[in-house]
C-alpha positions as CSV (number, residue, x, y, z in Angstrom):
1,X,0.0,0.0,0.0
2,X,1.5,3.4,-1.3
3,X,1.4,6.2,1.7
4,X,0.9,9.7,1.0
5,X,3.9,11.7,0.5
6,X,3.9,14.1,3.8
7,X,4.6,17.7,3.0
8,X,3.3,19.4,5.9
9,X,5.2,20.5,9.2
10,X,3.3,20.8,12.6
11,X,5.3,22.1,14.9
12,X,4.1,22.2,18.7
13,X,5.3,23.0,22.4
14,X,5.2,20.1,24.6
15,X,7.6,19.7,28.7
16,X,10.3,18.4,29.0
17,X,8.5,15.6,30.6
18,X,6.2,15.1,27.7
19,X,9.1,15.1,25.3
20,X,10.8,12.1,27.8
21,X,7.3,10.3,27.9
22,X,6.9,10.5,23.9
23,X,10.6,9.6,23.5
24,X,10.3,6.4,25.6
25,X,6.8,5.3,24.3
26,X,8.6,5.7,20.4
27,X,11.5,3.4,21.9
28,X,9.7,0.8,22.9
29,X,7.6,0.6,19.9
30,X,10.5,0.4,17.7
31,X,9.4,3.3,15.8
32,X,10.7,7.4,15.8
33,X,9.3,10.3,18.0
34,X,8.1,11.7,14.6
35,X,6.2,8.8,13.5
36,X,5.1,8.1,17.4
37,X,3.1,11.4,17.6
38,X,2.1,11.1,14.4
39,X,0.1,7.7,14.5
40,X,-1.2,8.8,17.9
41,X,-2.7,12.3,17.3
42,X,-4.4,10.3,13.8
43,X,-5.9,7.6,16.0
44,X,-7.5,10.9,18.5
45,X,-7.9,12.6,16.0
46,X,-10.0,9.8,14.1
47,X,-12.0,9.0,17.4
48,X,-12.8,12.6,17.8
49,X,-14.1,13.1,14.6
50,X,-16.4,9.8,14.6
51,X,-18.0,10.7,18.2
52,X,-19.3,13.4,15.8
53,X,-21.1,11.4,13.1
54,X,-21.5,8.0,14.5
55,X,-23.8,6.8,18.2
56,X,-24.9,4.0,19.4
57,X,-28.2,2.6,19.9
58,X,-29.0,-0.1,22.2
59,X,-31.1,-2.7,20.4
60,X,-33.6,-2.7,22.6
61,X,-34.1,1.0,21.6
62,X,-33.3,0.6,18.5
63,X,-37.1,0.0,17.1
64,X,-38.5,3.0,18.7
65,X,-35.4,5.0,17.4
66,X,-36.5,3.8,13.8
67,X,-39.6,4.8,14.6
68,X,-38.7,8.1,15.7
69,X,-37.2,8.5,12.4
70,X,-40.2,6.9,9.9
71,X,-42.9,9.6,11.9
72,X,-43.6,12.6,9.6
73,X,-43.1,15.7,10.8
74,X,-45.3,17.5,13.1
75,X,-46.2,20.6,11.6
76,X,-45.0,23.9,13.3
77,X,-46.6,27.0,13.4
78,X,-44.4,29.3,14.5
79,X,-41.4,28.0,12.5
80,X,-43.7,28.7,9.3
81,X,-44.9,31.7,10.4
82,X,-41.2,33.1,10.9
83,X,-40.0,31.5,7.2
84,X,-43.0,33.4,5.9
85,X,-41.3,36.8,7.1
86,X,-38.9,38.6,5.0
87,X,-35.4,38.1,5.8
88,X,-32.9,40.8,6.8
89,X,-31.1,39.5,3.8
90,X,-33.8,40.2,1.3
């Protein structure tokens, strides 16, 4: 598998002890601070971004959640009312 060519530098300020903790944790993998940090902050960063767009239903929950999502729309008068009004943006 072919891996993206990196071009861009992030540079950040980390302790002395954080520096010492990274620098061990990349030993013992084998691997360099560089690529340590690296495949770490990808992994959080991953996780972050799918606690945003993904959730979990129970599956005992899980029907009425479907049928949450089937029911039309209740109708709402004063969300119509206010799209009937002429925006500022007009």
């Amino acid at each position: 598998m072919a891996t993206a060519a990196k071009s861009e530098r992030i540079e950040l300020r980390v302790t002395t002890q954080q520096k010492d903790t990274f620098a061990r944790a990349a030993e013992a993998r084998g691997s360099t601070m560089t690529d340590f940090i690296n495949d770490a902050a990808a992994i959080a960063a991953e996780e972050a971004l799918a606690n945003r767009t993904a959730f979990a239903v129970p599956s005992g929950k899980w029907a009425a959640f479907v049928a949450a999502l089937d029911r039309p729309a209740a109708p709402k008068k004063r969300l119509a009312k206010l799209l009937k009004k002429k925006s500022i943006l007009d």
